[in-house]
mmCIF file of the C-alpha atoms, coordinates in Angstrom:
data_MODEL
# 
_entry.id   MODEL 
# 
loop_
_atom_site.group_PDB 
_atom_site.id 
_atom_site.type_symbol 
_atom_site.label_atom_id 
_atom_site.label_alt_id 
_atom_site.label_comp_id 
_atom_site.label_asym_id 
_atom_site.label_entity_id 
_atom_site.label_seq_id 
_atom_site.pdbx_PDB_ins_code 
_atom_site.Cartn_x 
_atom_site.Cartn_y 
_atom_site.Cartn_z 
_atom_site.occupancy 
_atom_site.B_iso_or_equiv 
_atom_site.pdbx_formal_charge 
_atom_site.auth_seq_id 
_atom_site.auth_comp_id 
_atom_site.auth_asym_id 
_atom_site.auth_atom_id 
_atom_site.pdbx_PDB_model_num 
ATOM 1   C CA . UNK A 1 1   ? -2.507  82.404 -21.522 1.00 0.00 ? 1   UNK A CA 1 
ATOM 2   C CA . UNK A 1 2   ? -3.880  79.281 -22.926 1.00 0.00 ? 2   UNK A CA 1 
ATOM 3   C CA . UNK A 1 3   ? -6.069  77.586 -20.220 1.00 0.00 ? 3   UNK A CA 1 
ATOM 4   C CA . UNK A 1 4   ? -8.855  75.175 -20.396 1.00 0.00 ? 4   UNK A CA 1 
ATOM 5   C CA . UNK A 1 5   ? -12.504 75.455 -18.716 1.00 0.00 ? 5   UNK A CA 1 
ATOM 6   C CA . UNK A 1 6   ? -13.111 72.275 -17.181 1.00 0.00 ? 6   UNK A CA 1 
ATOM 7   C CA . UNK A 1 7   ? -16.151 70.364 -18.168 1.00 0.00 ? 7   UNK A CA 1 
ATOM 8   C CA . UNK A 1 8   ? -19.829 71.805 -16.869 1.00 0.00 ? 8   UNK A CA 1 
ATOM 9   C CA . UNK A 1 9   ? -22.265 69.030 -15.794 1.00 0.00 ? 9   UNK A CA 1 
ATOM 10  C CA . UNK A 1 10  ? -25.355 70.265 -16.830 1.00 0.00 ? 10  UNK A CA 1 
ATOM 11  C CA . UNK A 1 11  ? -27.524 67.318 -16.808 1.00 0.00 ? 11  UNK A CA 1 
ATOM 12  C CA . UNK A 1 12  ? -29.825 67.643 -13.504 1.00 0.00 ? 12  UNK A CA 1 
ATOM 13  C CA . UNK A 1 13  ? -31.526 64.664 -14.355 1.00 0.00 ? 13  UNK A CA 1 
ATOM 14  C CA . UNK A 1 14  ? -28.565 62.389 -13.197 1.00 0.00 ? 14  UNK A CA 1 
ATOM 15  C CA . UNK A 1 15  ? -25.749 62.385 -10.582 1.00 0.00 ? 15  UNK A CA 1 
ATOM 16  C CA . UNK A 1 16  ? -22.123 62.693 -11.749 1.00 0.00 ? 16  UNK A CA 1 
ATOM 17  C CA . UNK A 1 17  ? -20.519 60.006 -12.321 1.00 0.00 ? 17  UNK A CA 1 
ATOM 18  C CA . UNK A 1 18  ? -17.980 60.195 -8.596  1.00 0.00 ? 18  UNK A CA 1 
ATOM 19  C CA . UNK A 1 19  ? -21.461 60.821 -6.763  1.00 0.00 ? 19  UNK A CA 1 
ATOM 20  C CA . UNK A 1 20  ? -23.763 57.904 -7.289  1.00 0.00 ? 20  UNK A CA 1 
ATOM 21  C CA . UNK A 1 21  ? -21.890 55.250 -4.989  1.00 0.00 ? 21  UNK A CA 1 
ATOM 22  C CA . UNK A 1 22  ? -21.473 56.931 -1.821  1.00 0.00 ? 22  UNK A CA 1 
ATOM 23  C CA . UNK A 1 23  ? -25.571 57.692 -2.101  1.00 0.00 ? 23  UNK A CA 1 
ATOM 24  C CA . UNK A 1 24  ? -26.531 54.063 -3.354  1.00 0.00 ? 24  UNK A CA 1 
ATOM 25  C CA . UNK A 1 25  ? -23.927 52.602 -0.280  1.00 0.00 ? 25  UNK A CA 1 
ATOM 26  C CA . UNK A 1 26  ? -26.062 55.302 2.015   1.00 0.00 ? 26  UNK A CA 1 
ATOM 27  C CA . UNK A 1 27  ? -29.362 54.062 0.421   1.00 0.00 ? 27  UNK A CA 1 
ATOM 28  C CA . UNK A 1 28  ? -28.914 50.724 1.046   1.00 0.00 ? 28  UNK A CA 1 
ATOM 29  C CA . UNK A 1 29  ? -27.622 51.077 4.694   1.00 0.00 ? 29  UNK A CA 1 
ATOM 30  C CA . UNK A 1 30  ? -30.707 53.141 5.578   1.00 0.00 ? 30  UNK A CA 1 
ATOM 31  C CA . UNK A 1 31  ? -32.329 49.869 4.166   1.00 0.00 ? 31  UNK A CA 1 
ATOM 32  C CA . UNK A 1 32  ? -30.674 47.614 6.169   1.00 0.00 ? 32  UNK A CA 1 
ATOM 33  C CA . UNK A 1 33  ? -31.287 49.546 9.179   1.00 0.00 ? 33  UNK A CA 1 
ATOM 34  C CA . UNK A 1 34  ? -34.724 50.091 8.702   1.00 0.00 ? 34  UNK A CA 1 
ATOM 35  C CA . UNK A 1 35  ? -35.590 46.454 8.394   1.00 0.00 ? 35  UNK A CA 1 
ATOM 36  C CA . UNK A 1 36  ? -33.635 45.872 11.349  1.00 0.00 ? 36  UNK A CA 1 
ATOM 37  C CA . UNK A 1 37  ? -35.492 48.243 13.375  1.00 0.00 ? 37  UNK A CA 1 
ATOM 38  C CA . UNK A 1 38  ? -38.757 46.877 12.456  1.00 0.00 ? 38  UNK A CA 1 
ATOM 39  C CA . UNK A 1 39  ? -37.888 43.144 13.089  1.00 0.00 ? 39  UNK A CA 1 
ATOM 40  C CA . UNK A 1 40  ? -36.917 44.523 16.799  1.00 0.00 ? 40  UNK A CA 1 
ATOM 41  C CA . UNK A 1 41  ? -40.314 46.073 16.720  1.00 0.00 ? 41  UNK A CA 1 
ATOM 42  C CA . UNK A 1 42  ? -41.973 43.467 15.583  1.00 0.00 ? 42  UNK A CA 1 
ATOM 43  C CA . UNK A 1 43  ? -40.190 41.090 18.457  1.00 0.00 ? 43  UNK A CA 1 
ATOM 44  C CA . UNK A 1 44  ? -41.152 43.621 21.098  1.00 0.00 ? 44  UNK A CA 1 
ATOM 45  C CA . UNK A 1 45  ? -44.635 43.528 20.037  1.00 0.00 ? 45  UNK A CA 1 
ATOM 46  C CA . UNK A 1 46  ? -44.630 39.762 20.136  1.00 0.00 ? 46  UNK A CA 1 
ATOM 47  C CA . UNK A 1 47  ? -43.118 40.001 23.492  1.00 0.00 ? 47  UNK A CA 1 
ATOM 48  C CA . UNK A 1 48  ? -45.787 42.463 24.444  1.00 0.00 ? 48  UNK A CA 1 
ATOM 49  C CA . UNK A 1 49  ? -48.407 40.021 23.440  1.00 0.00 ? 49  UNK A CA 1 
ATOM 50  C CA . UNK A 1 50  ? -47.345 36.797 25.369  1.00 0.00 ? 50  UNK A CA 1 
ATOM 51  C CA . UNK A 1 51  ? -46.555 39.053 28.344  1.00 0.00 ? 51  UNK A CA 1 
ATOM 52  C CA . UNK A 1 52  ? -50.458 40.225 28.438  1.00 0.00 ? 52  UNK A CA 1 
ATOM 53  C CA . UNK A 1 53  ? -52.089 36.973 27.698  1.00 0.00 ? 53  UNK A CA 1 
ATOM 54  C CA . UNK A 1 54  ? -50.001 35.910 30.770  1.00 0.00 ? 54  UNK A CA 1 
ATOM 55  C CA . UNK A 1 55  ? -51.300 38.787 32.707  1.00 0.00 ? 55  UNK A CA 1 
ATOM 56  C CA . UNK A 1 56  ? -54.584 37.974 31.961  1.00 0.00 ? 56  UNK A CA 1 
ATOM 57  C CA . UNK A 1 57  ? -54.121 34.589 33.131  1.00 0.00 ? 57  UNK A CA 1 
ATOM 58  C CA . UNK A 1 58  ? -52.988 35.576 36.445  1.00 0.00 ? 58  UNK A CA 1 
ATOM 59  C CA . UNK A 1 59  ? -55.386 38.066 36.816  1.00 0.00 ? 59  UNK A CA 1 
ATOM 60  C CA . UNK A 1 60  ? -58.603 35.401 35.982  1.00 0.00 ? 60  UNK A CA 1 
ATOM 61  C CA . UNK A 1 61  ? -56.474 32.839 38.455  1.00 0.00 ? 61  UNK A CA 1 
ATOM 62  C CA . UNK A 1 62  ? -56.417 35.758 41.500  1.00 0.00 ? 62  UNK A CA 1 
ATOM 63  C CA . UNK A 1 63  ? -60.119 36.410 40.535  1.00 0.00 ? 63  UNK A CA 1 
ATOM 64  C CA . UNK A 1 64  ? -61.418 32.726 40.991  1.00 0.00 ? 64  UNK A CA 1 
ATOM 65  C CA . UNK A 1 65  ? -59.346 32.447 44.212  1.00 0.00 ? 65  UNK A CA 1 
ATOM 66  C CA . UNK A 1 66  ? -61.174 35.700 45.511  1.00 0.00 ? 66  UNK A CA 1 
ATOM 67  C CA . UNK A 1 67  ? -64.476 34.566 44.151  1.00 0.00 ? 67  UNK A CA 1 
ATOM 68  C CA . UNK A 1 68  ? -63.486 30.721 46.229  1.00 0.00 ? 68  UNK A CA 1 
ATOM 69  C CA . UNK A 1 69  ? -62.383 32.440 49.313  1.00 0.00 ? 69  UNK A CA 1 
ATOM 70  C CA . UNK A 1 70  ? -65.332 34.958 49.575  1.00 0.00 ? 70  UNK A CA 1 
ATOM 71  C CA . UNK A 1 71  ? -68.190 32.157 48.482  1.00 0.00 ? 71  UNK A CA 1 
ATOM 72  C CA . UNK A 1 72  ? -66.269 29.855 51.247  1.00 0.00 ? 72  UNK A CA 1 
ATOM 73  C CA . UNK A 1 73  ? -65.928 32.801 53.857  1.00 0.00 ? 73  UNK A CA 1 
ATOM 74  C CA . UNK A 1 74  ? -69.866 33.157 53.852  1.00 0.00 ? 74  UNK A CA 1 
ATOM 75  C CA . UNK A 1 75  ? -70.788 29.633 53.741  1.00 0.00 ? 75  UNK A CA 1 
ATOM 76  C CA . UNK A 1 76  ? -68.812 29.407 56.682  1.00 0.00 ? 76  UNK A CA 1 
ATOM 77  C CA . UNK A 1 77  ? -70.592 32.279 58.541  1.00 0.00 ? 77  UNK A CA 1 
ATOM 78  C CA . UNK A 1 78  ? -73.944 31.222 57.565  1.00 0.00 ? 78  UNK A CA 1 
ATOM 79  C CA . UNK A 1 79  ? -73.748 27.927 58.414  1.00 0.00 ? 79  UNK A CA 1 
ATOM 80  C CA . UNK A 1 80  ? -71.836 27.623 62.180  1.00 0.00 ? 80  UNK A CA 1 
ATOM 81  C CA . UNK A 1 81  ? -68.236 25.809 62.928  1.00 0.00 ? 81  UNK A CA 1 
ATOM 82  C CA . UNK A 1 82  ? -69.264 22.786 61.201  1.00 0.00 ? 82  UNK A CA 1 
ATOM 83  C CA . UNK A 1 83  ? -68.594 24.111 57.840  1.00 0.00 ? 83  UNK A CA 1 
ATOM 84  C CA . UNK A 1 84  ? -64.785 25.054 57.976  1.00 0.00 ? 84  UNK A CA 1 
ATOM 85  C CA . UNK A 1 85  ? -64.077 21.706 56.885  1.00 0.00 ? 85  UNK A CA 1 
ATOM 86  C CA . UNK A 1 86  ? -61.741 22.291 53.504  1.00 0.00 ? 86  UNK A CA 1 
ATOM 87  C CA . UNK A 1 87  ? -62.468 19.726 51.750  1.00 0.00 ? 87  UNK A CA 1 
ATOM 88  C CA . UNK A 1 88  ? -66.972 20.016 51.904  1.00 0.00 ? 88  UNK A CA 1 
ATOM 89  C CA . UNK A 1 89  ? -68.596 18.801 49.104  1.00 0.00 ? 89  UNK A CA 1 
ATOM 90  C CA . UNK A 1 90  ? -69.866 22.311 48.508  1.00 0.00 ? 90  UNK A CA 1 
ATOM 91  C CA . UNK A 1 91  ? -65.987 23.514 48.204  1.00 0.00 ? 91  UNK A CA 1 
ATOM 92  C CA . UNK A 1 92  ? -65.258 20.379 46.138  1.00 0.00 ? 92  UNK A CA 1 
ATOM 93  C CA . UNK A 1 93  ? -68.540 21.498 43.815  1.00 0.00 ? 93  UNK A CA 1 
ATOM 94  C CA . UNK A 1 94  ? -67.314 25.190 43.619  1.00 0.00 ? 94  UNK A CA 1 
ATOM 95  C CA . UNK A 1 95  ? -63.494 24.670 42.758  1.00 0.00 ? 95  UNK A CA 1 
ATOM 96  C CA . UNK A 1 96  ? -65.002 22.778 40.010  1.00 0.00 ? 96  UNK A CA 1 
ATOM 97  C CA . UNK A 1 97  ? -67.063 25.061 38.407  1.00 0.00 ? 97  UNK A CA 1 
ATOM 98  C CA . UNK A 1 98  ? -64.854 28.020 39.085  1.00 0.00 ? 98  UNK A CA 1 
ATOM 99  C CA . UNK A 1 99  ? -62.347 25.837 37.145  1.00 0.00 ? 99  UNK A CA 1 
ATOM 100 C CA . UNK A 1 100 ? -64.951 25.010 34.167  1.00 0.00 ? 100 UNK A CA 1 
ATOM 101 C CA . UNK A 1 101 ? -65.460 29.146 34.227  1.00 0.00 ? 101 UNK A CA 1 
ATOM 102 C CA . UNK A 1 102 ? -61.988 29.627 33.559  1.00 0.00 ? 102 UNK A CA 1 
ATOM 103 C CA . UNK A 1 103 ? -60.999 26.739 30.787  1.00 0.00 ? 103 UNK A CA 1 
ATOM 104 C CA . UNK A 1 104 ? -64.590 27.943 29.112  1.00 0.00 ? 104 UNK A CA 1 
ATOM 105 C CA . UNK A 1 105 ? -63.164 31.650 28.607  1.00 0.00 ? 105 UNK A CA 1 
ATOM 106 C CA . UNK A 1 106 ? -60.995 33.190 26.131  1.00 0.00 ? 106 UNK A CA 1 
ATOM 107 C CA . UNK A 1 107 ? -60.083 36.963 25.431  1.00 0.00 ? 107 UNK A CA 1 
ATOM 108 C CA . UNK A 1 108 ? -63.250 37.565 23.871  1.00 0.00 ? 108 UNK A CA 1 
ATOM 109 C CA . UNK A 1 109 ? -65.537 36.620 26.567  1.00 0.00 ? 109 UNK A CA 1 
ATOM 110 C CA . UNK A 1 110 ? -65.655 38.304 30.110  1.00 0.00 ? 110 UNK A CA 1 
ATOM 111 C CA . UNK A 1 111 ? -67.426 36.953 32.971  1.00 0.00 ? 111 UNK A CA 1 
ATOM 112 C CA . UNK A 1 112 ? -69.795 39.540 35.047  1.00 0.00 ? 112 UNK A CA 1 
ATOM 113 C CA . UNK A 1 113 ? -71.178 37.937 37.609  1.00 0.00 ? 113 UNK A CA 1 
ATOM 114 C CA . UNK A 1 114 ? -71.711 34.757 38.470  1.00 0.00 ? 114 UNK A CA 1 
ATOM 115 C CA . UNK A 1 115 ? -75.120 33.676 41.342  1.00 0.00 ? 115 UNK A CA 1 
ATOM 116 C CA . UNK A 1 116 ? -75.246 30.674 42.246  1.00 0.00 ? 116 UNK A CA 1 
ATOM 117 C CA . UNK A 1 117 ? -79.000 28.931 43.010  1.00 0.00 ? 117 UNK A CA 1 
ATOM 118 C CA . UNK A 1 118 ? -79.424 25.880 44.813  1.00 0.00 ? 118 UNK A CA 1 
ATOM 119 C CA . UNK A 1 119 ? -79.843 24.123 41.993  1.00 0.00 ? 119 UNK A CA 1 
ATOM 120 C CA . UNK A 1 120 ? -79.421 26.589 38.983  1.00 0.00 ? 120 UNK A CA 1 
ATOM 121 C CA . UNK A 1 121 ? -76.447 29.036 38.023  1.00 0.00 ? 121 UNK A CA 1 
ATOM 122 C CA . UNK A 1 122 ? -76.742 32.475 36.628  1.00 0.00 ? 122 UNK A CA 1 
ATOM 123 C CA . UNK A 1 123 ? -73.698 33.520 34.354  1.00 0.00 ? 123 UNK A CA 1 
ATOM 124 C CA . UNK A 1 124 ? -73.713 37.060 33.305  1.00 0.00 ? 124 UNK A CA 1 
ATOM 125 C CA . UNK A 1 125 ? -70.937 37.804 30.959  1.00 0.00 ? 125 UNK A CA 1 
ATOM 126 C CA . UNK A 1 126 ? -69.787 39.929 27.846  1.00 0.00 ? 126 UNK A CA 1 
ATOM 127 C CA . UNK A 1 127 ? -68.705 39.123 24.547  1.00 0.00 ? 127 UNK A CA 1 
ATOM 128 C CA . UNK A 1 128 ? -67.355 40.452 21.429  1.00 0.00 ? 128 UNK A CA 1 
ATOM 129 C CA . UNK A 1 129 ? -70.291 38.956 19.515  1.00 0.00 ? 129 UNK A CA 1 
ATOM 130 C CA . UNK A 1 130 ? -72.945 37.074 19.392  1.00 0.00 ? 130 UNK A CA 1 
ATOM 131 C CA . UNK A 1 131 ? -71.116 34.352 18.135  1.00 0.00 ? 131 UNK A CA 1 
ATOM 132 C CA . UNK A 1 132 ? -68.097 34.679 20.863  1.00 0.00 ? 132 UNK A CA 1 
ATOM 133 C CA . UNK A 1 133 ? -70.958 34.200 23.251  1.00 0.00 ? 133 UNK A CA 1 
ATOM 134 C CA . UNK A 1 134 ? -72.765 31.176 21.643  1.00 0.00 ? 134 UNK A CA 1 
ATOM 135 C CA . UNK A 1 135 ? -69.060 29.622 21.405  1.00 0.00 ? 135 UNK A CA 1 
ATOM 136 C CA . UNK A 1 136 ? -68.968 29.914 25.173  1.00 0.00 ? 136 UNK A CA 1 
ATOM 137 C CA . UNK A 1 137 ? -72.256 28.909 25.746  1.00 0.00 ? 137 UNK A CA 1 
ATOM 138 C CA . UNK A 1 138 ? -71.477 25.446 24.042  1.00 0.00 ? 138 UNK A CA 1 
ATOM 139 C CA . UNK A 1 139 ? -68.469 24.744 25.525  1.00 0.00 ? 139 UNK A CA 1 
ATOM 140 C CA . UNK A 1 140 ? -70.555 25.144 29.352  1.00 0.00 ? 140 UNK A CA 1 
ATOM 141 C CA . UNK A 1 141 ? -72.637 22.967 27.902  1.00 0.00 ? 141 UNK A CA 1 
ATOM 142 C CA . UNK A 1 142 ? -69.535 20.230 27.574  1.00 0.00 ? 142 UNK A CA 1 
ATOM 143 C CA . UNK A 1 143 ? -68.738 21.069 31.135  1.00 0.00 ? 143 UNK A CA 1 
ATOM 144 C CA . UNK A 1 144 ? -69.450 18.184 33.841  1.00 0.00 ? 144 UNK A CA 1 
ATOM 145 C CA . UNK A 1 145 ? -70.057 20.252 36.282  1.00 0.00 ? 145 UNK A CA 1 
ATOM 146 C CA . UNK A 1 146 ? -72.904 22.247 34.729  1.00 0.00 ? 146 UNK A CA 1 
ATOM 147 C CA . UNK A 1 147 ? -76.112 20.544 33.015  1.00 0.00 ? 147 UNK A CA 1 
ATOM 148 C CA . UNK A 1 148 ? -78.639 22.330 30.403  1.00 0.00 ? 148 UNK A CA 1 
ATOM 149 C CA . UNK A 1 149 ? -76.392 24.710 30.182  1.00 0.00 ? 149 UNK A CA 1 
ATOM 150 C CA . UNK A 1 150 ? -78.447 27.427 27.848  1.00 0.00 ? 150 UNK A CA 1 
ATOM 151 C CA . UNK A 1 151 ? -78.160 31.172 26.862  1.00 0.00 ? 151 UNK A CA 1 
ATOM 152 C CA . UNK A 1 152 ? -81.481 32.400 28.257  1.00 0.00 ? 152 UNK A CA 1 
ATOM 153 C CA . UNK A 1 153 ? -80.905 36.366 26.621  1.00 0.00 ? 153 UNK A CA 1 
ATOM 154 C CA . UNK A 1 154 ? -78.173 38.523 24.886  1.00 0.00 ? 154 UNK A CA 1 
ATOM 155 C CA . UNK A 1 155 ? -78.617 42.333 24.007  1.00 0.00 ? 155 UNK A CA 1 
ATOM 156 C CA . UNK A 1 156 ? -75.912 44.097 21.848  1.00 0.00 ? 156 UNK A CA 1 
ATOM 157 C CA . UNK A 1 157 ? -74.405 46.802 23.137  1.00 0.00 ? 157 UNK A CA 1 
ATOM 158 C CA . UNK A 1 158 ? -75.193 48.941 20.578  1.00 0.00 ? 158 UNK A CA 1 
ATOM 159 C CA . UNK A 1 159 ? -73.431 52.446 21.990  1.00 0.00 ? 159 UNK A CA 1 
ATOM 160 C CA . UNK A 1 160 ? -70.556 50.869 22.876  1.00 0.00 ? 160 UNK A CA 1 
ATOM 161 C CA . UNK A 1 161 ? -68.304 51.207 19.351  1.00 0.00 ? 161 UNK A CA 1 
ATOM 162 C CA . UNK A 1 162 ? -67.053 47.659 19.017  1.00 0.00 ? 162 UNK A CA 1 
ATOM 163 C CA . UNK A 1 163 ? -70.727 47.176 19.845  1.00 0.00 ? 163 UNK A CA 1 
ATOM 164 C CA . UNK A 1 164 ? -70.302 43.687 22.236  1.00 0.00 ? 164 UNK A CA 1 
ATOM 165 C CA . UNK A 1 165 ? -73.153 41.890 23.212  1.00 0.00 ? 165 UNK A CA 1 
ATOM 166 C CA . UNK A 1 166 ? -74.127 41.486 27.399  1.00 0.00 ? 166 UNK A CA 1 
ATOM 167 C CA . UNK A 1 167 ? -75.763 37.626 27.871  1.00 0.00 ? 167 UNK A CA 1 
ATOM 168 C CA . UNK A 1 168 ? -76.929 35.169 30.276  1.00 0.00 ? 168 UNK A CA 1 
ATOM 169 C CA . UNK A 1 169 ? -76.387 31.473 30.404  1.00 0.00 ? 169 UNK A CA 1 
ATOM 170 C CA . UNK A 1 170 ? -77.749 29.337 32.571  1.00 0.00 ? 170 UNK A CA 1 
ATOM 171 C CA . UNK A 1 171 ? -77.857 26.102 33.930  1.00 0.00 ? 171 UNK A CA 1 
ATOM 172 C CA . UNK A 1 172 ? -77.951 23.385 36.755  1.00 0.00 ? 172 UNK A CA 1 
ATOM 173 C CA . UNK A 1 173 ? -75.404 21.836 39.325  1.00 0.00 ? 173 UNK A CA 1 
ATOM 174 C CA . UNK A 1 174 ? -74.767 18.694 38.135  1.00 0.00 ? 174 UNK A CA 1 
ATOM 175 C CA . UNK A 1 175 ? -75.410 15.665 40.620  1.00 0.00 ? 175 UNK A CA 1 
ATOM 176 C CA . UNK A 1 176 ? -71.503 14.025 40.374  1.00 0.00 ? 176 UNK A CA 1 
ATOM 177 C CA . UNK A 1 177 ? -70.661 17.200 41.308  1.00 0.00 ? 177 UNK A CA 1 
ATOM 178 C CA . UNK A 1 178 ? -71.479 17.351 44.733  1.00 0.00 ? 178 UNK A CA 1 
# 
């Protein structure tokens, strides 16, 4: 009986020969699929993004019309039936300010509180920084609704970890205004 022993592969260092494609084809199709997955992630996350800023927006718009309906609610208690006129100066002189308030801001400013003087405004907002707040400072300043528009005091928040700094602006009712 005369039969051969087939070859041994003893070289664990490489594959043998018949083995390497199907794992290089496998390789490269986990590749493929894993950059596919994260360019749907990556979409998503894009998606994500526009859908909050657009949530935001809607949320500042609802805010200002609270903030307008409350403001004209007790102006219009406080000062008798001759007040529910719509169109009032006073109404005129608030829809533009609330509108300067919300082309002013930008995700890394939030407005507080907001008292009105008769002739000064108190702004109490937050910011990411100090510089976040003097950028929102300066464009109040550009407003025409608001003159000498200033920030009168900032404190960072300095137990808060992103550590964002509380301020005050303020400033007068402009006379064109009104």
């Amino acid at each position: 009986m005369n039969k051969t022993m087939p070859p041994l592969w003893l070289d664990y260092r490489q594959a043998p020969p018949g083995r390497r494609l199907p794992g290089l084809a496998l390789l490269i199709a986990g590749l493929l699929l894993s950059m596919l997955l994260l360019d749907m992630a990556m979409d998503v996350a894009s998606e994500t993004a526009v859908a909050e800023r657009k949530v935001a927006k809607l949320r500042q718009a609802a805010e200002r019309r609270r903030i307008f309906a409350d403001f004209s609610a007790s102006t219009a208690s406080n000062s008798g039936p001759a007040s529910d006129t719509p169109a009032s100066p006073s109404a005129a002189r608030w829809e533009a300010l609330l509108g300067t308030l919300e082309a002013a801001g930008n995700d890394t400013v939030t407005l507080l509180s907001l008292t009105p003087g008769a002739r000064e405004i108190v702004i109490t907002g937050e910011a990411k920084g100090l510089g976040a707040a003097l950028d929102y400072t300066q464009r109040l300043q550009a407003a025409p609704v608001l003159r000498n528009a200033y920030l009168a005091k900032y404190e960072v928040v300095r137990e808060h970890p992103g550590q964002p700094v509380t301020f005050t602006v303020l400033g007068d009712w402009r006379e064109a205004a009104r």
